[in-house]
N, C-alpha and C positions, 0 to 999 in steps of 0.2 A: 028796868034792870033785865040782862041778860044770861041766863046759865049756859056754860059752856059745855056738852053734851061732853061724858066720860073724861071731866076734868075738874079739879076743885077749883074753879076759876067763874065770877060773874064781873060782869061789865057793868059799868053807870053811865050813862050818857049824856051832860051835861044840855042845856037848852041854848044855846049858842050857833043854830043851825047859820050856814050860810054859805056861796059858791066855793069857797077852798074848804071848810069843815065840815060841807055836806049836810048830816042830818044832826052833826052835832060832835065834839071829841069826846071819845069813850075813853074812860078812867078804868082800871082794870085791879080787881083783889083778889089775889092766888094765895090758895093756900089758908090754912090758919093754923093757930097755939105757934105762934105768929101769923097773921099775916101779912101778905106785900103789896104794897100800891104801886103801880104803874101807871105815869103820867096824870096827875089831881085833875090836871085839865085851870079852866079857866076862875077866875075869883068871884063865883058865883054862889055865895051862903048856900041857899037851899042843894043846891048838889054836892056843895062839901060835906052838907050836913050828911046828907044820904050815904057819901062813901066811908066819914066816919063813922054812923051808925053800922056798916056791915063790918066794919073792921071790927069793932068791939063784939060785934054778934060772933065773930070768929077768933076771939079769943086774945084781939089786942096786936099791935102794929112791931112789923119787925123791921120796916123800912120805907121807903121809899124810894122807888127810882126811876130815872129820866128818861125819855129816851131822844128827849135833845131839846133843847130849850128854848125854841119860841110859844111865847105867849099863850097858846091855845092848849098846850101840854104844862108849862110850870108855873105858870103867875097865878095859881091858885096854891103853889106848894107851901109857902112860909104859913097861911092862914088851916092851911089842913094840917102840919105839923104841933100846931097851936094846940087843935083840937085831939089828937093822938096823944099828945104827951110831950109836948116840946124837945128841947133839946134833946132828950133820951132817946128822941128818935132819930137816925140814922136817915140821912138824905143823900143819894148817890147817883152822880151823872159825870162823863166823858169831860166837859168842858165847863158846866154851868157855874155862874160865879159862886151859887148859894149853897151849893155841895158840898156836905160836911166828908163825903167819901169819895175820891176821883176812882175811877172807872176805868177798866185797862179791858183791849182786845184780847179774848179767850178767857177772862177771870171770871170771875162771880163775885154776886154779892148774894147771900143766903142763900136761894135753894135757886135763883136766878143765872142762867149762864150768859157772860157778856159775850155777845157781838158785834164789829165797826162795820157802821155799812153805811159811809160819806153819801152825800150826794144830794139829798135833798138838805141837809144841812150837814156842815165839815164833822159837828159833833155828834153826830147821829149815830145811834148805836140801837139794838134790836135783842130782844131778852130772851130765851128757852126756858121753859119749866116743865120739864118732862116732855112731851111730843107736840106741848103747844107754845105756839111763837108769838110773842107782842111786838109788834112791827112799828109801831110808833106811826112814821109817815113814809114810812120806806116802798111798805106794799100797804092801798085801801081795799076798803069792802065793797067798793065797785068805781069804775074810771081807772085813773092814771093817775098820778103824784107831779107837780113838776118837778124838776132836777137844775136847780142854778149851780151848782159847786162841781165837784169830781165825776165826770159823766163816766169814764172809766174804770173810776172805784168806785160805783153805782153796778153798774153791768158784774163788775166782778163780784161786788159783793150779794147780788143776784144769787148768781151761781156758786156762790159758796154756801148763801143759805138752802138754797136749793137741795145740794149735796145731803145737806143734814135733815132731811125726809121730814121737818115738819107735819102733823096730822093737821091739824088746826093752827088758822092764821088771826090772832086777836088784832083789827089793825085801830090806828088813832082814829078813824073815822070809815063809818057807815059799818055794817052788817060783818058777823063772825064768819070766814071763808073756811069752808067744813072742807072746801079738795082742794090744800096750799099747794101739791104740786104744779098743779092747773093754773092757780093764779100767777105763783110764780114765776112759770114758763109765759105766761101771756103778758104778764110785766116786760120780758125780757123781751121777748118777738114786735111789742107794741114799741118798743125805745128802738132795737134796729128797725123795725119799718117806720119809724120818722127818722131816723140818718138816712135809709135811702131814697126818701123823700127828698131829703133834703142834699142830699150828691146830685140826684136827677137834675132838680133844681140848678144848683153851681153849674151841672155840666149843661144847661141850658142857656146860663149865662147869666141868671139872677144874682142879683150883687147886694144890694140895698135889703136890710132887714125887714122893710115890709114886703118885697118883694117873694123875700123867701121864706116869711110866715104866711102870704099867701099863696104858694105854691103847698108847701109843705105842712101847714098847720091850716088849713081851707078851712077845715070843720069843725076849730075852735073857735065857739060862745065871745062874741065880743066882750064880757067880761073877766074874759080867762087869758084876754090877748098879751096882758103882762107876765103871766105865768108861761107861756106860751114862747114868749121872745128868751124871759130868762133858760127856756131846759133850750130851747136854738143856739145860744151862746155858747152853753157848757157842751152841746153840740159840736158847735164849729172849733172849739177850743180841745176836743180829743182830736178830732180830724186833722189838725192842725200838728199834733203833736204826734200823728202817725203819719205826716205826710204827706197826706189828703185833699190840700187844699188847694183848690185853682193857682196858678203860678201869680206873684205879685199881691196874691189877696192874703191880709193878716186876719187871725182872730181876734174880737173883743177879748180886753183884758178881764183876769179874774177880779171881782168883786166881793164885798161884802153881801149874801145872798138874803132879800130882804125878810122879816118876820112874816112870812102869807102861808 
């Protein structure tokens, strides 16, 4: 467990380490006389146990909510609602089937202010509670994210969160980022310096997807080469729709972005 320095906010971090979840997906409880959960994380008893025992220590569950719904973030949610108090609690996400509460860009749910910020999933969205930010998989506590969906409203929503001067960045995986401006700004610098990777590449003549993963992606981990291809696509698919792209050459079609 994690305390979040001048915020009533600690972390749980499930035991599920692995190359896309790092050292494991942190579960996040803000607040209490309610509390709020932020993403249960995976269906692993012993760590559900753990975030309902803080929630009760804090005085009892005001919600739950998503910050977008692959696997590693809500397939522990229906058995930690169990444990909270079922039905009576409030489960709240953007798109997720099991959402008793749908999610809208600029709203809240209790003391949580919503944010859309597409990109690594279409349903992604990013919470405020007071100066600290739960980033789900938007921003990590160290590396990159990939990006298979909206790489444009990925960048923007960057920069929108940006704007809103978070102090502290609570992300779905690895360590609490105490200077989110910093991270922020290097999320954004680290995505345009792999497009212009990946232009030099095109303007060299690379065609062929491994071509221009290994141009451009040189010093991604062969087991991240699929993560790797996917943010290249959502890539080539902005560039495409500013114009960008070698004469004659199409972008890969959008996809369903897979659960990693």
């Amino acid at each position: 467990m994690v305390e979040v320095a001048g915020a009533d906010v600690v972390g749980i971090r499930a035991d599920n380490p692995g190359p896309l979840t790092l050292s494991g997906t942190n579960t996040w409880v803000l607040g209490r006389d309610p509390a709020w959960v932020v993403d249960p994380g995976p269906a692993m008893g012993a760590h559900l146990d753990a975030v309902a025992a803080e929630v009760a220590a804090r005085g009892g569950a005001g919600g739950i909510a998503l910050t977008h719904g692959h696997g590693d973030h809500s397939e522990g949610t229906a058995a930690l609602r169990g444990r909270l108090g079922g039905a009576s609690v409030p489960v709240a996400a953007l798109a997720w089937p099991g959402a008793s509460v749908r999610l809208a860009d600029g709203g809240r749910f209790g003391p949580l202010r919503v944010f859309a910020l597409p990109g690594h999933a279409d349903d992604h969205v990013v919470f405020g509670f007071g100066d600290v930010c739960c980033s789900g998989d938007a921003v990590l506590g160290e590396g990159s994210v990939f990006v298979g969906g909206d790489m444009a409203g990925y960048l923007d929503g960057l920069r929108r969160l940006a704007a809103l001067r978070p102090r502290v960045i609570c992300p779905g995986h690895g360590p609490v980022v105490q200077d989110a401006g910093a991270r922020l700004a290097g999320h954004l610098e680290h995505r345009l310096d792999r497009e212009r990777r990946l232009v030099a590449a095109l303007d060299a003549g690379a065609r062929t997807e491994d071509e221009l993963l290994d141009a451009a992606w040189a010093d991604a981990p062969s087991v991240l080469r699929l993560p790797a291809a996917l943010t290249m696509r959502a890539h080539l698919r902005k560039l495409a729709a500013e114009g960008r792209l070698p004469a004659g050459m199409t972008a890969p079609p959008p996809g369903e972005t897979p659960a990693i």
